[in-house]
C-alpha positions as CSV (number, residue, x, y, z in Angstrom):
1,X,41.8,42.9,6.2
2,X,44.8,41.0,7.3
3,X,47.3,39.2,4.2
4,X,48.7,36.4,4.1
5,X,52.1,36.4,4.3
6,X,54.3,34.6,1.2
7,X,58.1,33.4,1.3
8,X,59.1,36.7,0.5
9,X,58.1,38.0,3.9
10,X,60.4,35.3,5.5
11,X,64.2,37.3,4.7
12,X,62.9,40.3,2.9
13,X,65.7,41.5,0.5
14,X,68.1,38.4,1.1
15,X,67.6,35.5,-1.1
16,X,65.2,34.6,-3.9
17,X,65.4,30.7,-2.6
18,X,63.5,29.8,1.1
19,X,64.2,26.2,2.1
20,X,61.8,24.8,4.8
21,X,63.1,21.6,6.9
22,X,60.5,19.8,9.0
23,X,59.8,16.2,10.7
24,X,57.4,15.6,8.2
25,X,56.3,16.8,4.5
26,X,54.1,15.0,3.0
27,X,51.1,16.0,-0.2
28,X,48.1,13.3,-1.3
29,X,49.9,12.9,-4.6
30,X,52.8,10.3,-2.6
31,X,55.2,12.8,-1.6
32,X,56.5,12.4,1.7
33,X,59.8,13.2,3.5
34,X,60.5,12.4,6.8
35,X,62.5,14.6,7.8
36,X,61.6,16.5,5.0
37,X,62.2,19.7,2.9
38,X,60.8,21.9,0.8
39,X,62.3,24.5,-1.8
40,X,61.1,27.0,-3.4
41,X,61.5,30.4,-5.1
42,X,59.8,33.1,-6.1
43,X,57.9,31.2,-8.7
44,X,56.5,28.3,-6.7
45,X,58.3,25.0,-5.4
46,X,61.2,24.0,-6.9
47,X,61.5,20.1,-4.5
48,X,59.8,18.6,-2.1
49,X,60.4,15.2,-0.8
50,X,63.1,14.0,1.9
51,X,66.0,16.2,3.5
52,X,68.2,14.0,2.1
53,X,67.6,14.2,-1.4
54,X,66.7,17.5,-1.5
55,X,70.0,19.1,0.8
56,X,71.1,22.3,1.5
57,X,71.9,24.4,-1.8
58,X,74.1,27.6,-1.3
59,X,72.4,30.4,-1.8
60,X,68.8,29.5,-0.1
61,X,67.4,31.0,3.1
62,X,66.9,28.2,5.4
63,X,64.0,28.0,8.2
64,X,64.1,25.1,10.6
65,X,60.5,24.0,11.9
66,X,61.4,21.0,14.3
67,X,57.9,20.8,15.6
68,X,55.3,20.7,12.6
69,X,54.2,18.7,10.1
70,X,53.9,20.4,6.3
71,X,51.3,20.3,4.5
72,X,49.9,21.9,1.1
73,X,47.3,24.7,1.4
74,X,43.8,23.3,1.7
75,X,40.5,23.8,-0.3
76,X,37.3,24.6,0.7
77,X,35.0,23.3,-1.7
78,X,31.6,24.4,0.0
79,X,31.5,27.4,2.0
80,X,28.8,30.2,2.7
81,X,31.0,33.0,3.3
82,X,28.5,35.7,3.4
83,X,27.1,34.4,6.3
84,X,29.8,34.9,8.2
85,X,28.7,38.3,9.4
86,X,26.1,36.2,11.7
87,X,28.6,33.9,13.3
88,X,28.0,30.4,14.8
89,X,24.0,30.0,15.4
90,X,22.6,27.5,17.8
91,X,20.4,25.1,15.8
92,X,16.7,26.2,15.9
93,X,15.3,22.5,16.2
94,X,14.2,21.6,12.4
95,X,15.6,22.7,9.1
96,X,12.6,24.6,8.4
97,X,13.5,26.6,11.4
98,X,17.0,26.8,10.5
99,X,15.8,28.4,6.8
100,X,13.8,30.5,8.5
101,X,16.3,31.9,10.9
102,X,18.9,32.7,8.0
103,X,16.3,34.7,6.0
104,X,15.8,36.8,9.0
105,X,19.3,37.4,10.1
106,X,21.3,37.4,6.6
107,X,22.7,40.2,5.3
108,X,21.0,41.8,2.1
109,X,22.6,45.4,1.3
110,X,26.2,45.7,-0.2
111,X,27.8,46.8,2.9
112,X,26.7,43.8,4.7
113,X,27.3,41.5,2.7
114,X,30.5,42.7,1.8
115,X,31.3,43.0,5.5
116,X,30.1,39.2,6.1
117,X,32.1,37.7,2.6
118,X,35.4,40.0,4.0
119,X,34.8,38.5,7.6
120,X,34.6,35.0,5.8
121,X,37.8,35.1,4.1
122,X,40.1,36.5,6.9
123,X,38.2,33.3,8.7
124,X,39.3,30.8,5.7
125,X,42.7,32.1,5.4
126,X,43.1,31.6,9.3
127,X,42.4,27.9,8.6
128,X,44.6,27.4,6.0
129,X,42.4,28.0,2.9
130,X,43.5,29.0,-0.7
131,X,40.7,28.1,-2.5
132,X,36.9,28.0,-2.0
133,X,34.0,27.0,-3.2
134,X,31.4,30.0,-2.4
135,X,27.6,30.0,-2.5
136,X,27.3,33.6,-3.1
137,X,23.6,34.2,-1.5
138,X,21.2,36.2,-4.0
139,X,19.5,38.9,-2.6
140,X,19.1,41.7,-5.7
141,X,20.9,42.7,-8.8
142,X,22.0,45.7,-6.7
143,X,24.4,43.0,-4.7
144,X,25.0,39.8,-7.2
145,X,28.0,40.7,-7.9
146,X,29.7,41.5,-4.2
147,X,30.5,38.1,-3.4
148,X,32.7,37.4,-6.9
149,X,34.0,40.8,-6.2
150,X,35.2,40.2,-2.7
151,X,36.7,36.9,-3.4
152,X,38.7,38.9,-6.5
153,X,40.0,41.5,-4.7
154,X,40.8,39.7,-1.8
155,X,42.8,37.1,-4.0
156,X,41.4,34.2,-2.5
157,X,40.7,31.8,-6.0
158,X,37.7,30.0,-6.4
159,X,34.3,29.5,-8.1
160,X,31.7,31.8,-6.6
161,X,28.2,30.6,-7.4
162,X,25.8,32.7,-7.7
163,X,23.1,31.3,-5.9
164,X,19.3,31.4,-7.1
165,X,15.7,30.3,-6.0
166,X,12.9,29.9,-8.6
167,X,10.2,26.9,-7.8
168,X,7.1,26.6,-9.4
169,X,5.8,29.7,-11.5
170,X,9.4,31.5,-10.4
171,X,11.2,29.3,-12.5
172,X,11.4,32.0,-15.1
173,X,12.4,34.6,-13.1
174,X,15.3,32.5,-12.1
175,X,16.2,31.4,-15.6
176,X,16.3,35.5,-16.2
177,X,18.7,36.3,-13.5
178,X,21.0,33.0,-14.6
179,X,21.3,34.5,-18.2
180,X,22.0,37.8,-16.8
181,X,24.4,36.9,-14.6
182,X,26.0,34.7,-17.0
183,X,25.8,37.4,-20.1
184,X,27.0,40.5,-17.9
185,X,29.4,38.7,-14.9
186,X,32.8,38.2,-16.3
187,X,33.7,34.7,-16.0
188,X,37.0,34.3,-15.1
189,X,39.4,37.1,-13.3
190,X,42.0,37.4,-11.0
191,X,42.0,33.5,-10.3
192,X,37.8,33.3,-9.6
193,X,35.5,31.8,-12.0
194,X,31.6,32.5,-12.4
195,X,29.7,29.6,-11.3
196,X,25.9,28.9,-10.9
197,X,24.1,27.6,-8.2
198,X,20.4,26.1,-8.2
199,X,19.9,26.0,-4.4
200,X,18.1,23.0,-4.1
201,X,15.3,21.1,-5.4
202,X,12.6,22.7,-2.6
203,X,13.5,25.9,-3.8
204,X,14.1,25.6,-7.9
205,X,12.3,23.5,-10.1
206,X,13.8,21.7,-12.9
207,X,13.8,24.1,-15.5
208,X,16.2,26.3,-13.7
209,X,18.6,23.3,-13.5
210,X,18.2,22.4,-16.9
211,X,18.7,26.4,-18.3
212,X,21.8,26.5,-15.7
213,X,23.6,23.7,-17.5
214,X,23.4,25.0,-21.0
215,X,24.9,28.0,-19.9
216,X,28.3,26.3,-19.8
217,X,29.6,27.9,-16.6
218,X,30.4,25.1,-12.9
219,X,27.2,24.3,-11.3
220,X,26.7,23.7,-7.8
221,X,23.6,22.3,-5.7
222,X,22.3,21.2,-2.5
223,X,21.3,18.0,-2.5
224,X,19.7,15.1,-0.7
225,X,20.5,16.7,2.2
226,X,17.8,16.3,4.3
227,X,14.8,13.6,4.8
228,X,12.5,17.0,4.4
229,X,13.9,17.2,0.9
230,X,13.2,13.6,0.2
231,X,9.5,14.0,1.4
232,X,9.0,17.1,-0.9
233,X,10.5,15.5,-3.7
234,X,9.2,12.2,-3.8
235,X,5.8,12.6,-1.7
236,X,4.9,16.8,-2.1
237,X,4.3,16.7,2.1
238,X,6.1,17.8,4.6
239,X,7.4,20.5,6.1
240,X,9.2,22.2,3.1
241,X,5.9,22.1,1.5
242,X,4.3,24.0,4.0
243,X,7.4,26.6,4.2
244,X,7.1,27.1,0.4
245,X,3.0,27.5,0.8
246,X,3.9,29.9,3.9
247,X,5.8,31.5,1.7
248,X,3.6,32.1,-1.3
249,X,5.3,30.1,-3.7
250,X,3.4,26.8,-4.2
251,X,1.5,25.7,-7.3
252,X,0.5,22.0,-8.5
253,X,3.5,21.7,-10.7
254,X,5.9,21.1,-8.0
255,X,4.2,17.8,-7.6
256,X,4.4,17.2,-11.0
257,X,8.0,15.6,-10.9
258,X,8.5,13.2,-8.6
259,X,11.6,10.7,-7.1
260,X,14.5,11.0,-5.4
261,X,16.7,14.6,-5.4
262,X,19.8,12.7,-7.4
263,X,17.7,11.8,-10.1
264,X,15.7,14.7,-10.7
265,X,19.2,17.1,-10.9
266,X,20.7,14.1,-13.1
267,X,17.7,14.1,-15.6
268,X,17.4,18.4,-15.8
269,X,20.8,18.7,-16.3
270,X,21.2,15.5,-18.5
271,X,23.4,14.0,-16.8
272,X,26.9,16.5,-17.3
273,X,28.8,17.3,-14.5
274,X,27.9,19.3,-11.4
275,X,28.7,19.5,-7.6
276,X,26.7,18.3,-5.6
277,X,27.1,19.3,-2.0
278,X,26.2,17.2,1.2
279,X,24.4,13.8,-0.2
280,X,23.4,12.2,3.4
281,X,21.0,10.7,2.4
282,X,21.6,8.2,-1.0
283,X,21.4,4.6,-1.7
284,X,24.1,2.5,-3.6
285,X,22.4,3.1,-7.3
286,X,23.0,6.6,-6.5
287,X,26.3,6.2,-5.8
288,X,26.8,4.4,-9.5
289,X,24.7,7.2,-10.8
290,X,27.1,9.7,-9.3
291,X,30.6,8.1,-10.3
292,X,28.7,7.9,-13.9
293,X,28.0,11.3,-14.1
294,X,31.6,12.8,-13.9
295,X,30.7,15.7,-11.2
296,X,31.7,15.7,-7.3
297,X,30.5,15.6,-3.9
298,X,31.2,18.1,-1.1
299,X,30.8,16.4,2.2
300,X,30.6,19.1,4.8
301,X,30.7,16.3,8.1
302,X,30.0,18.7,10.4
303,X,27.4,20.5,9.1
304,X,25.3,17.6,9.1
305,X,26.4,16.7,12.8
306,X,25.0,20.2,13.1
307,X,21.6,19.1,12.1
308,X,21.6,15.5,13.5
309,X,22.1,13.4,10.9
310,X,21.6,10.8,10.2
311,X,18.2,10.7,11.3
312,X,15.3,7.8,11.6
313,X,18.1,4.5,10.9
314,X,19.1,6.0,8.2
315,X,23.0,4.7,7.1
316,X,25.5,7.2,7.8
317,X,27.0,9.5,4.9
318,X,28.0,7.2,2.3
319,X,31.3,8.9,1.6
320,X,33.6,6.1,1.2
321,X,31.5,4.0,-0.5
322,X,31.4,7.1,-3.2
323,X,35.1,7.4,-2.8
324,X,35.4,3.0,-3.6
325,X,32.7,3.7,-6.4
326,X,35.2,6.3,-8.0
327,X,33.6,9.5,-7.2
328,X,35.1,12.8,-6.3
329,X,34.6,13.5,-3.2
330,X,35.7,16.9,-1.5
331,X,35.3,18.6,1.9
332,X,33.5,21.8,2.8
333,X,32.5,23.4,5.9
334,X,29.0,24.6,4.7
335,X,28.6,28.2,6.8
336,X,29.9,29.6,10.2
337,X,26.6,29.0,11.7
338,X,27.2,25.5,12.2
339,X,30.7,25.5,13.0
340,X,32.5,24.7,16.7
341,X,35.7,27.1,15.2
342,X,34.4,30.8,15.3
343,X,38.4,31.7,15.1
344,X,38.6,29.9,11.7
345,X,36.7,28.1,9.0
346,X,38.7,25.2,7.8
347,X,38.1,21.5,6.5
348,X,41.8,20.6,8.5
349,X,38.8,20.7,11.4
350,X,36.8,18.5,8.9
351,X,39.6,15.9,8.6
352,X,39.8,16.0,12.6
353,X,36.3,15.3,13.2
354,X,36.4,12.4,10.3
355,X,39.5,10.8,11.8
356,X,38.1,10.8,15.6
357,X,34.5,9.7,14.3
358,X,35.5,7.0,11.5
359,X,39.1,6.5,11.8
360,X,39.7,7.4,8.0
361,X,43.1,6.8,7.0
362,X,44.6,10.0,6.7
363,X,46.4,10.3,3.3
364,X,42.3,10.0,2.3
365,X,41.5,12.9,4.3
366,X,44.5,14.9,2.8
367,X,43.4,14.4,-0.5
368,X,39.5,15.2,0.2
369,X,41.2,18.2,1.8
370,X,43.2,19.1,-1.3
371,X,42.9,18.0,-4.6
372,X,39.7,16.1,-4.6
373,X,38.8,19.8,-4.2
374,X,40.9,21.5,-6.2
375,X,39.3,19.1,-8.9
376,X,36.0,19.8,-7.8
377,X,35.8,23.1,-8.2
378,X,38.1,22.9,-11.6
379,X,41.6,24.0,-10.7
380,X,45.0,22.5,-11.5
381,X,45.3,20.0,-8.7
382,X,48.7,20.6,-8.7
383,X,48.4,23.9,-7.1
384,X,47.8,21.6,-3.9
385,X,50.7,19.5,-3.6
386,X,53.7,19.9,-3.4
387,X,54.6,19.3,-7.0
388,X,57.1,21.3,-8.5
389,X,55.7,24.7,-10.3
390,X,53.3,27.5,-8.6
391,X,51.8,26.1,-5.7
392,X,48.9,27.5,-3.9
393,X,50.8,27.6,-0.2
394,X,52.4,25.5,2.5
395,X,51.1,25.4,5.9
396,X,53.0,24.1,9.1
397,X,50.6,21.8,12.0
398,X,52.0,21.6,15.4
399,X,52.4,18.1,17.0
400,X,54.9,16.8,19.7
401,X,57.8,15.6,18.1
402,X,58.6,13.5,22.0
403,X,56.0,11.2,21.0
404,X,56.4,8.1,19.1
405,X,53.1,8.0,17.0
406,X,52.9,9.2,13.0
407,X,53.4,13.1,13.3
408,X,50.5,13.2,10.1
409,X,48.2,11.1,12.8
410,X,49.2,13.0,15.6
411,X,47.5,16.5,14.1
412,X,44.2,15.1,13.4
413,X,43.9,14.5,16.9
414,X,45.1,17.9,18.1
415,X,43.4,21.2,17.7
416,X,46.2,23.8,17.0
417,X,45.2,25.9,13.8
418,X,47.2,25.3,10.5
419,X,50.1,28.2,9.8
420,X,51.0,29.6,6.5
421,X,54.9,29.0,5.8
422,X,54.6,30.2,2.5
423,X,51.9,31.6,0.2
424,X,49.7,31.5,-1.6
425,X,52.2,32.5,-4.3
426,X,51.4,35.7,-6.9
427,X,51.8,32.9,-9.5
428,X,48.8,30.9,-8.1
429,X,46.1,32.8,-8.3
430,X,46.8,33.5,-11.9
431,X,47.1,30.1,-12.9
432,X,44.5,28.5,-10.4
433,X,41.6,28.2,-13.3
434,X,41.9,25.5,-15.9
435,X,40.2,27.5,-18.6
């Protein structure tokens, strides 16, 4: 597996200072030089800001980047790195079919899945990732623990959540492997926390939710993701109901509970904070309910251009409303299967498609990019800026420094992969956890 290379690797033996000049620098937390500079040492950043302020101090190695802009290193807050062994999938025609072609093709021995989690992170780091938010897949207790381990030894920080399925008269056996996991996993090491992930309401009833909460660990969730979701959830019909009866798995007390996905997670886990990842489909009192409830929202934009939504009128994703209404909203790239970057997975694509589609101003983007994630998945946002102290990385983006338009605007509209300048730092990953 290829490294990432740190500052050390720029003058090898020479100075214990780098400084990095460049057009523009510039973090979600109001730094911005232009021209700007960064400094840093063997410990993290020591400035950031503009040239000017910042100079040229003897005894610094200096790198001149005249064509890029600088940026912090980016988080992923919802990625499926294990299936990265299957690669981009063309879309099946319905979600149902979608499920269905994941179970077939998904990895499920601990080569595999190691081979498809390794595979994932080469992918992140090649778009500019430091930290992710994984949904480690369960399969067996035989493999439950490759994903975390992966991630650990591979130094990428993060949450990994272990991801379970229990609906119905399951519940139980989900609950068991929660505990289990929760009892004999350790939580926190080399920079990676432990997390928990109910997959979604169609495939774990409530009781898992609520038994997942008390267990103190991050919890993650899909959620109102699809119309097929809302229909099992507030009408038991539909297509999911007919997967989960295809599948074995139905009995009358799915029907039991009924309304819409955000309330039913909100009530099992009453009402602490989780992350909730996709919401395409939410009214304005779900919003409030949301910004109420402390937890954060992975928006993974072209995942759900991937499945066509939204579908049947529907508004699309609400994620500026959410961001008005005071909630945390974070990008993720849901898996490689429905990405248009095989060569990298990497929400710097997200912010692209974002900016071309809505035209969101791009300091916004930056910081769903960066430490709306970083906060999400319960690191020191800080790590993402350019704040001085351990940093998680600094990327370089091309753009043409002939034309006259905002360099920052200029590399949401191009489609040159980010560059790691320096990082992620040794310090990072030991101080990436707020624990």
């Amino acid at each position: 597996m290829s490294t990432v290379p740190t500052v050390n690797d720029a003058v090898p033996g020479q100075c214990r200072r780098w400084l990095i000049q460049a057009p523009l620098v510039v973090d979600a937390a109001g730094r911005r030089g232009s021209p700007g500079a960064i400094l840093l040492d063997e410990k993290g950043i020591i400035a950031a800001g503009p040239a000017q302020s910042i100079g040229t101090p003897s005894g610094t190695a200096l790198q001149r980047r005249p064509d890029v802009v600088l940026l912090p290193a980016l988080v992923n807050a919802h990625c499926h790195l294990d299936l990265s062994a299957i690669g981009p999938l063309a879309y099946p025609g319905s979600f149902v079919g979608f499920i269905d072609e994941v179970r077939r093709l998904r990895a499920i021995d601990e080569a595999s899945i190691a081979r498809g989690v390794g595979r994932g992170i080469e992918l992140a780091r090649a778009g500019g990732t430091a930290m992710v938010g994984d949904i480690a897949g369960w399969v067996s207790r035989s493999t439950w623990t490759v994903p975390i381990n992966q991630l650990r030894s591979a130094g990428m920080p993060g949450v990994s959540y272990l991801e379970v399925f229990g609906i119905g008269r399951r519940q139980d056996d989900a609950i068991g492997v929660l505990r289990e996991a929760a009892a004999g996993i350790p939580r926190s090491c080399e920079g990676v926390r432990l997390g928990l992930s109910p997959h979604a309401l169609y495939s774990c009833g409530p009781r898992v939710y609520s038994a997942a909460a008390r267990l103190g660990l991050p919890i993650a969730t899909h959620l109102a993701e699809t119309l097929e979701e809302l229909e099992l959830t507030q009408c038991a019909t539909g297509p999911l109901v007919g997967l989960v009866k295809r599948l074995g798995l139905w009995d009358p007390s799915i029907a039991s509970d009924r309304g819409h996905p955000v309330d039913l997670v909100v009530k099992a886990m009453g009402g602490g904070p989780f992350v909730g990842a996709h919401l395409n489909y939410v009214s304005p009192r779900h919003i409030h309910t949301l910004a109420a409830g402390g937890g954060s929202v992975v928006y993974c934009p072209r995942a759900s251009r991937y499945f066509g939504h939204p579908h049947n009128d529907h508004p699309p994703h609400r994620y500026r409303q959410m961001l008005a209404a005071g909630v945390n909203v974070a990008l993720g790239t849901d898996s490689l299967l429905c990405l248009d970057t095989p060569q990298r997975i990497s929400v710097l694509d997200e912010m692209r498609y974002l900016f071309g589609r809505d035209g969101t101003q791009p300091l916004c983007l930056l910081r769903m990019a960066t430490v709306a994630g970083a906060v999400a998945l319960g690191f020191d946002p800080a790590l993402v800026t350019f704040s001085p102290g351990p940093t998680a990385g600094v990327l370089a983006v091309r753009f043409d420094p002939a034309r006259d338009d905002d360099p920052l605007r200029q590399i949401l509209t191009r489609t040159d992969p980010p560059q790691w300048v320096a990082g992620p730092l040794p310090s990072a990953a030991a101080l990436a956890t707020n624990t």
